[in-house]
N, C-alpha and C positions, 0 to 999 in steps of 0.2 A: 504493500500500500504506500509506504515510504517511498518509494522508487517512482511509482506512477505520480504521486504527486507528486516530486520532485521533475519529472517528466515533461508534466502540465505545466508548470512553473516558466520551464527553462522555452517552452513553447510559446508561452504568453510573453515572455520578455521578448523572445527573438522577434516575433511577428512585428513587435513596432520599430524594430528596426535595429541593423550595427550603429555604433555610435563611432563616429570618424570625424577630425577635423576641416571645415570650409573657412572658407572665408568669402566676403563679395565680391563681386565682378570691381575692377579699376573701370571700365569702360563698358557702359551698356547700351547695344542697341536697342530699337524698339523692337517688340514683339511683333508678330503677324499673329492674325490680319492687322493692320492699321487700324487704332481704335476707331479715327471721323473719317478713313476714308470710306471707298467703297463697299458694301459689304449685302452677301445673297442679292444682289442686283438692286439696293439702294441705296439712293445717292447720296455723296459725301453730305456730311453734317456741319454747316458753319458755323452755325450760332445756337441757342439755347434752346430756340423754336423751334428745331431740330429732332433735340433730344429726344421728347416724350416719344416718337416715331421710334430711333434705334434702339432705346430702352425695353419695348415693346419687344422688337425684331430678337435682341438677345437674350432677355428670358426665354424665348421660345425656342432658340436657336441651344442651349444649354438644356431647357428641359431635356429638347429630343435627343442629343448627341451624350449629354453627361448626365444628370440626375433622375431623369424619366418626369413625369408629372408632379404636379402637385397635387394630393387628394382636394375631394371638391368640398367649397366651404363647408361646415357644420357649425351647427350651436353651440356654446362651451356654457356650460355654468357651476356652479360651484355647491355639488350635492350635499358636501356637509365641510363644517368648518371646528378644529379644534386647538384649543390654546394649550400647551404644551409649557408647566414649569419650567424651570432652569433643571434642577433636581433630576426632574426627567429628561433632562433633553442633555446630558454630558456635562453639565454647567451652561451651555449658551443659554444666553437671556433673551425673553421675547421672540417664544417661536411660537408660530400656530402653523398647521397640517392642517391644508385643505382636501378633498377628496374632489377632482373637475371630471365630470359627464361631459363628453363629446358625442352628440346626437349619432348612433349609428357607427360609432368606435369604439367605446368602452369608457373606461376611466381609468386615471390617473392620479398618483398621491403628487401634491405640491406644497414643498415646506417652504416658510416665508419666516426671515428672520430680518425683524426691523430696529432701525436706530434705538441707540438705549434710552434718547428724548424721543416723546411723543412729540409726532410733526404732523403735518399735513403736506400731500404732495413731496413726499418723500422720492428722492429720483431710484429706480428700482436695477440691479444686477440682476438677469434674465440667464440661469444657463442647465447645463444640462452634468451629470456626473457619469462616472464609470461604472462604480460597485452598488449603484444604490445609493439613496439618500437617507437610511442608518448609518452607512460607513460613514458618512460624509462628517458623523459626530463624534466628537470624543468619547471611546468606551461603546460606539454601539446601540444605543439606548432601546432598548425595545419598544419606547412610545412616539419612536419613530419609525414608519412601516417600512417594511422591507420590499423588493420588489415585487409587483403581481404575478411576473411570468418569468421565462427562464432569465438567468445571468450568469455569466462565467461563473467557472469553479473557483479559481484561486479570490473569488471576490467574495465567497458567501461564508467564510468564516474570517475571526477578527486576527487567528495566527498568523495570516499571509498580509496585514495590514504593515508590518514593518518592514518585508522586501518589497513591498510597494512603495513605500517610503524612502527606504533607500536608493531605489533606483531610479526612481521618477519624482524625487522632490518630497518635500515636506509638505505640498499643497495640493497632492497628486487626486486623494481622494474629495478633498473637501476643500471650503476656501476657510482662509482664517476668519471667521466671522465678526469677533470682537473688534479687529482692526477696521474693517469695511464696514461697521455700524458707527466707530470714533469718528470716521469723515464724514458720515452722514448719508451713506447708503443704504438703502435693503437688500436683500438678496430671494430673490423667489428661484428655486432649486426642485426640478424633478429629475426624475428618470425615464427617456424616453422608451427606452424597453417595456414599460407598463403596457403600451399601447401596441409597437412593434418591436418584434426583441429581437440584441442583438446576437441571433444564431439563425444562420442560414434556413435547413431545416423549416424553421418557426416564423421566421420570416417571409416568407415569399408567400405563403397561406393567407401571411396577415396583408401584407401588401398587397394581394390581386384583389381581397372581398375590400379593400379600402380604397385602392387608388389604380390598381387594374396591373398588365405583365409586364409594362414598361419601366413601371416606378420604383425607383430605389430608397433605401430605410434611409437614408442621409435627408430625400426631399420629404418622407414624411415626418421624422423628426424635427425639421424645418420650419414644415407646417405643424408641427406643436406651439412650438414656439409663437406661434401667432392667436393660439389661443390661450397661452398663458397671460398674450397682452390684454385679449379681448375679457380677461375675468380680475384682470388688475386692474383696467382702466374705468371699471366700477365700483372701486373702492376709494374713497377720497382724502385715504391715508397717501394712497401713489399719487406719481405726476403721470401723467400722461402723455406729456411732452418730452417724458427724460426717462424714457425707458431703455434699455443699455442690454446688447445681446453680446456673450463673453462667450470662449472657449478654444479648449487647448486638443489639440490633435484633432480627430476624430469632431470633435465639439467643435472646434475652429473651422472648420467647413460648414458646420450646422449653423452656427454662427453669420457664416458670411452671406450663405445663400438665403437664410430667413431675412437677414435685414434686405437683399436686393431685394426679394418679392414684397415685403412689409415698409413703406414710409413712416409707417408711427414708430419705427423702431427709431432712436434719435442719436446713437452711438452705437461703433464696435468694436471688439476688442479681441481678435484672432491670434492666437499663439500657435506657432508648430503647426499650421494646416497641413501642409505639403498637398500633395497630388490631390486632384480635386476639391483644393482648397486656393491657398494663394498663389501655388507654385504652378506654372507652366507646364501644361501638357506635353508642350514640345521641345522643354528644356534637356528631357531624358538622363536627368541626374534622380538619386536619391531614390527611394521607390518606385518602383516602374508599374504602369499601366498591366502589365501582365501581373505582377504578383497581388496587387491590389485586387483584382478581378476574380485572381484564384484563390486569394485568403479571403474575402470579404465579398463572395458574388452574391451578396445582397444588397451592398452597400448602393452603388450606383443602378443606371441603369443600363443592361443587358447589352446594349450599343456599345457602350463607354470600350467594352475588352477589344473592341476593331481597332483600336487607336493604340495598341499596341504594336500595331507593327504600320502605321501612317499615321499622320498629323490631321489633329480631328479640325472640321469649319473655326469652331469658335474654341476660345481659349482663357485661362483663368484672367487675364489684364481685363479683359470686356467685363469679367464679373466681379471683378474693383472695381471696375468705371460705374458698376449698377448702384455701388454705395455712395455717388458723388450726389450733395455736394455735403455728409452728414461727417463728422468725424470720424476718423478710423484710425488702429493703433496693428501694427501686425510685430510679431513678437519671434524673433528666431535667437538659435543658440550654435554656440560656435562646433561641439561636439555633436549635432543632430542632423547631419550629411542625408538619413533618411526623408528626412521635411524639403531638403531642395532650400536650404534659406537663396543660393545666388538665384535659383530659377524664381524665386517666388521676390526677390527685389526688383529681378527684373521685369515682372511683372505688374509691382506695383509705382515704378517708373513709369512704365507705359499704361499706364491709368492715368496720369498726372492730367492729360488733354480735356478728360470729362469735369476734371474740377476745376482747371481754370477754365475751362466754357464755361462755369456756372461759378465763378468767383469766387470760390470755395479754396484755403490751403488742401495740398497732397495730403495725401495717408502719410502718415509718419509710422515710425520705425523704432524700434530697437533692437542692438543684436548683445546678446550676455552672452555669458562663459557659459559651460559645464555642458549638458546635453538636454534629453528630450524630456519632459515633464513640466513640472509646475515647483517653482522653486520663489522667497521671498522677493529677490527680483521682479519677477513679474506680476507680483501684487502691487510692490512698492508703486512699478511703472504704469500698471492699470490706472492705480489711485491717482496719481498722481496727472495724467492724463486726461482723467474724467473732469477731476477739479479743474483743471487748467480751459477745459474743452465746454463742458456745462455745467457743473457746478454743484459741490457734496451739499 
C-alpha cells in the first residue's frame, strides 16, 4: 500500500511538470496572427469601434479551436447559507458556507471568508482550489465540506498536505486568508469538481448532459465562475464593480478565460497558466499540446490535440487582448520551464495593441525565483497589485 501511494505521489508531482531554469526573451516579436490585423477574413481593426466586432470573432474562434463551448446560461442561487465559527473553521475568522443550485447542474459548496471589519461593498477574490475547500483550512475542519464528487487521491487525506506544501508552496492548497482580509479583501472559494470533476472518466459524462462533446472542464469551470459572481453580486456586503478572478496553474486559465467571456469581472490575476492559458500555442516550449491532451483529455476541447502537430487559427495573445482594457497581473517563476513563462510574455506583449486601442496600461508582470506553485511572493504581488489597480 506504501509503495502504490508513494507511486500516486511521484505521478501527481511529475504530471505538472520538471522544474528547469528560463528566463525571458531579450527581444520579442509579435505573435501570429497579428492581434488588429486581419483575421478569419475580417478587416483590420483601427480604432475602439472596432473592437466589440473582433472580441466577438475570438471568443468564438477559441471556443471552437481551444476550450469547446461554454455551457448555456442557468440560474444560480444560493440554497442554503451557513456561518461557520473560527473554532470550527481552523481558527479563520468570519466564514460562512454557502450551498449554490445551478438550474439543471447541480450544486456546489462556496466558502466566503470576509474582512475582519464589517464593510459594505467589500471588493471580493473569486477562485477556485485543488484538494477541496477543507484542505484549503488549517487542520481540515470538518464544518467545512468536503468535495461532492470525485478528487485526487493524494488530496483527500491531510498526511499528503505537507508534500504538497513543500513542493508547491506554502499557499499551494489555500490562500492565506488573514493577510487578504488585513487589506480588505474577501475571498469567495469553491471547488469546481462539485459540478464537473476533475477525472477524465467522470468528466466527459458530466460535460456532454451540461455543455455537449465539444466542451472542455476548463470552459465549464469558467462558466462557474460567472455564477459565483451572479450570487455575490446580490449581496450588498460585495462590490460589484470589484470582483477579482485569481488563479494559479490549472486555475490561471480558468481564470483568464472567465474574465474574457464575463465584463463584470473587474481584475485578474493569473499565475503559472502555461499552455492554454497565457502561454503561446505556438511557442512549443514547456508543456506541449500532446501531453496536455493525453494527461488531461478533459480538460480542453477535443480539437485542441490537432494542434499538436500545427499551429492552431487563434492563439493565447488574442485571449489577453479579450481582458483589455480591465487590469491584469500574470505571474511566472524562474524554475517553472513547464508554464512557458518566455512563450507566455510573449504573448502578453502582443496583447499590448488591444489596450492601448482602448487606453488602458498593458498586463503587467512578475517573474520570482523558485518554481511552480503558490508561494508568499505571489500573495505579496496579488495584494499589492489589486491595491495599487482598484482598491482593498
Amino acid at each position: 500500500m506504501t509503495t502504490l501511494l508513494a507511486a500516486l505521489i511521484a505521478v501527481w508531482l511529475f504530471t505538472l511538470g520538471p522544474y528547469r531554469t528560463v528566463e525571458l526573451p531579450q527581444a520579442v516579436a509579435s505573435a501570429e496572427p497579428p492581434l488588429l490585423g486581419v483575421f478569419e477574413g475580417d478587416a483590420p481593426v483601427v480604432d475602439g469601434a472596432d473592437w466589440p466586432r473582433r472580441r466577438e470573432l475570438l471568443l468564438n474562434a477559441l471556443a471552437q479551436h481551444v476550450y469547446g463551448p461554454a455551457p448555456p446560461e442557468r440560474a444560480a442561487h444560493v440554497a442554503s447559507r451557513s456561518p461557520i465559527p473560527a473554532a470550527e473553521a481552523g481558527g479563520v475568522e468570519r466564514v460562512e458556507q454557502w450551498e449554490v443550485e445551478v438550474e439543471g447542474a447541480g450544486r456546489f459548496n462556496l466558502v466566503l471568508v470576509l474582512p475582519p471589519q464589517q464593510q459594505d461593498s467589500a471588493p471580493v477574490i473569486i477562485m477556485q482550489n485543488f484538494c477541496g475547500n477543507r484542505a484549503a483550512f488549517p487542520g481540515r475542519p470538518a464544518a467545512i465540506a468536503a468535495p461532492l464528487r470525485y478528487y485526487p487521491i493524494p488530496c483527500r487525506s491531510g498526511a499528503f498536505d505537507p508534500l504538497h506544501r513543500a513542493f508547491f508552496g506554502r499557499w499551494m492548497l489555500g490562500p492565506p486568508f488573514e493577510r487578504i482580509g488585513a487589506r480588505g479583501y474577501a475571498v469567495a472559494m469553491f471547488y469546481g469538481g462539485d459540478i464537473i470533476p476533475d477525472y477524465a472518466p467522470d468528466a466527459r459524462p458530466a460535460l456532454d448532459a451540461l455543455a455537449g462533446p465539444d466542451a472542455g472542464a476548463v470552459s465549464a469551470w469558467a462558466w462557474l465562475h460567472a455564477r459565483v459572481v451572479d450570487v455575490l453580486s446580490e449581496d450588498p456586503r460585495f462590490d460589484a464593480r470589484r470582483m477579482i478572478a485569481w488563479g494559479q496553474s490549472r486555475y490561471g486559465k480558468i481564470a483568464l478565460l472567465a474574465a474574457a467571456r464575463d465584463a463584470r469581472i473587474a481584475a485578474i490575476v493569473a499565475m503559472q497558466s502555461g499552455r492554454a492559458g497565457d502561454a503561446l500555442t505556438t511557442h512549443r516550449a514547456g508543456e506541449s499540446v500532446r501531453n496536455i491532451a493525453r494527461v488531461y483529455p478533459h480538460w480542453l476541447s477535443p480539437r485542441f490535440a490537432e494542434y499538436a502537430a500545427r499551429n492552431p487559427p487563434v492563439d493565447q495573445h488574442q485571449l489577453l487582448a479579450l481582458l483589455a482594457p480591465r487590469p491584469v497581473l500574470l505571474g511566472w517563476a524562474r524554475r517553472d520551464g513547464w508554464s512557458d513563462p518566455a512563450g507566455a510574455f510573449i504573448a502578453a506583449q502582443s496583447a499590448r495593441p488591444a489596450f492601448e486601442l482602448l487606453g488602458a496600461p498593458a498586463p503587467e508582470h512578475y517573474f520570482r525565483g523558485g518554481g511552480h506553485g503558490v508561494e508568499d511572493a505571489d500573495w505579496e504581488a496579488t495584494l499589492d497589485f489589486l491595491d495599487r489597480r482598484i482598491g482593498g
